[in-house]
C-alpha angles and dihedrals in degrees: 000000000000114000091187088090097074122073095206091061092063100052120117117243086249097067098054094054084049091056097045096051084051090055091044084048095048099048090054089052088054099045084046088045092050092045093039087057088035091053103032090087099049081043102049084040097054092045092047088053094045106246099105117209118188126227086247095053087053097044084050096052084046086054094042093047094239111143099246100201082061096056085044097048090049093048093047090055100046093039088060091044087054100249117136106204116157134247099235089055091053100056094037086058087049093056089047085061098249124148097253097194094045086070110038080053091052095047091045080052106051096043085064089055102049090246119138121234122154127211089248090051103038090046086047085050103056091038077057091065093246123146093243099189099044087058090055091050090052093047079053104038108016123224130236118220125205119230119237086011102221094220082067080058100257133100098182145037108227125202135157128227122219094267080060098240104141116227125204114214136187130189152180123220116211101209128169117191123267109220104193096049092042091103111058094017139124118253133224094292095067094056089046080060103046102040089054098049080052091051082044092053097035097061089036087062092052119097108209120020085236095066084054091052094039090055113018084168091080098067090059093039092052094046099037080056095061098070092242088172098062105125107010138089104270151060113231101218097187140339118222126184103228094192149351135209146179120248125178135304098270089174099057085037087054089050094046089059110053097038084058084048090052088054092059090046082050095052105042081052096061094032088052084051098046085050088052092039096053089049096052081054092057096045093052086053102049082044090054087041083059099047087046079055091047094051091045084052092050096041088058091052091069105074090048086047087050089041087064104039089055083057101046090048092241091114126053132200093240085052082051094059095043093064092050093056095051096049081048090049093047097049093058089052091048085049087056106054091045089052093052093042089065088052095060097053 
C-alpha cells in the first residue's frame, strides 16, 4: 500500500504537536467564551448597582461550588443599605451552611432600627440555629408570652396562700430580644418557668387570697424584681397578670385529710389493744383451765392419801365417819344458802 497518498502520513511530528496545542487552545477559548457570556449579566448587574465583582472572583465561587448569583445578589442588597461586607465572608458563611440572605436581611434590618449587629455576630447567630430575623423583629416590636403556655398542657398556674385558699393565675410576659445574649441564652421555656415559680411563690408569701385579689399588681412586681431574665436571651419589659381566679380550699382539704388520717392511727390503736386485750383473755382462761387441772390432780391425791393412813393405823374408821358427816353437813349448809339466795331475787 502506498501511504504516499495521505496527507496526514507525511506530516512532521512538529506539526502535530502544533495542531494539538491549537485544539487545546481552542477548547480553553470556548469554555472562557461560554463563562465570559455565563458570567457578563451578574457582572454588568453587580457594576450597575455599585458592588463590583471581577470575572476571577466568579470564576472562583464556580470552582468552589458557591451559587454566584447568590453572592451577587447578597452583595447588591447590603451595598445599597450601606453595609460593606466582603465577597470572600460571604462565601465562606455559605459554605458553613448559613442562610446568606436571612442575614443580610436582618443587618439591613437592624441598621434601620438603630440596633447594633455586627457581621461576626449576626453570622454566629444564624450558625446557631436562631431565627435571626425574627430576633430583630422582637428588639424592634416586643413579644408577649403567655404564662403557663397551653400548648405545654396547662392553662394556669396554680399556687396557695398561707390561709390555704388555691389561686389560679394566668399571665403575659412583655420580652424584647436581647442580641448580644442570643447565642448562649435560655429560650422562652426558661422564662415560662421562671415567671411561674415567682407567681407560685408570690401567692405562697400572701397571707390572705384577698390581698392577692385586691392587688393582683404585687405578683408581677415581686417577681419582675427578681431579674428572671439573667442569662437568657431575652429582656422582660413588664409582667402583667392577665387574670385570677379562686381554686379550692387546699388548707381545709388538707385538714380534712389528716385528721382523717389521725382517725385511722386512732383506730388501728384501739383495735391493736383490743387484739392484745382479747389475747390476754385467752391466756387467763387456759391459766385457770390449768389450776382447775392442778386442784383435780391434788383432789385425787386424797383417797390415796386416806387409803394409807387406814394402813399405817393414823386414820380410824370412826375418824372416817366423822369426815363424812361433816362434807354432808356442810353441803346442806351450802343448799341452803343457795335456796335462800333465789328467794331473795
Amino acid at each position: 500500500m502506498n501511504f504516499s497518498a495521505f496527507p496526514l502520513a507525511q506530516m512532521a511530528t512538529s506539526d502535530l504537536i502544533l495542531y494539538g496545542v491549537i485544539g487545546v487552545v481552542l477548547i480553553l477559548l470556548l469554555i472562557a467564551v461560554f463563562l465570559f457570556f455565563g458570567f457578563i449579566n451578574l457582572y454588568v448587574q453587580a457594576w450597575v448597582s455599585g458592588a463590583r465583582v471581577g470575572f476571577i472572583d466568579l470564576f472562583g465561587m464556580w470552582l468552589r461550588k458557591v451559587n454566584p448569583n447568590l453572592i451577587v445578589a447578597a452583595r447588591i442588597q447590603a451595598t445599597r443599605a450601606g453595609l460593606d461586607i466582603d465577597g470572600p465572608e460571604m462565601e465562606s458563611h455559605v459554605l458553613a451552611g448559613g442562610n446568606l440572605m436571612r442575614v443580610i436581611t436582618s443587618m439591613i434590618a437592624a441598621n434601620k432600627a438603630n440596633i447594633e449587629l455586627n457581621w461576626k455576630t449576626a453570622t454566629a447567630i444564624d450558625l446557631a440555629g436562631r431565627d435571626i430575623l425574627d430576633a430583630i423583629q422582637t428588639s424592634v416590636n416586643p413579644k408577649v408570652i403567655d404564662v403557663p403556655n397551653a400548648q405545654l398542657g396547662r392553662s394556669t398556674i396554680d399556687g396557695v396562700a398561707k390561709n390555704g385558699i388555691q389561686l389560679k393565675v394566668k399571665a403575659r410576659v412583655t420580652v424584647r430580644t436581647n442580641i448580644q445574649r442570643l447565642v448562649g441564652g435560655a429560650t422562652e421555656e426558661t422564662i415560662i418557668a421562671r415567671v411561674g415559680e415567682g407567681i407560685v411563690t408570690a401567692i405562697g408569701s400572701a397571707e390572705d387570697h384577698s390581698d392577692v385579689l385586691q392587688n393582683p399588681d404585687h405578683i408581677s412586681k415581686a417577681v419582675l424584681a427578681k431579674g428572671l431574665d439573667a442569662n437568657t436571651a431575652f429582656t422582660i419589659l413588664s409582667i402583667d397578670i392577665a387574670d385570677v381566679d379562686v381554686g379550692e380550699n387546699v388548707g381545709a382539704k388538707l385538714q380534712t385529710e389528716q385528721a382523717e388520717a389521725d382517725k385511722k392511727r386512732a383506730q388501728a390503736e384501739a383495735e391493736k389493744r383490743r387484739a392484745m386485750a382479747v389475747a390476754l383473755e385467752q391466756e387467763m382462761i387456759a391459766e385457770q383451765s390449768k389450776n382447775r387441772a392442778l386442784v383435780v390432780l391434788a383432789e385425787a391425791e386424797i383417797p390415796k392419801a386416806m387409803a394409807e393412813a387406814f394402813r399405817a393405823g393414823n386414820f380410824g374408821i370412826m375418824d372416817y365417819y366423822k369426815m363424812k358427816n361433816v362434807q354432808a353437813d356442810t353441803s346442806m349448809r351450802d343448799a341452803i344458802a343457795r335456796s335462800d339466795d333465789s328467794k331473795s331475787k
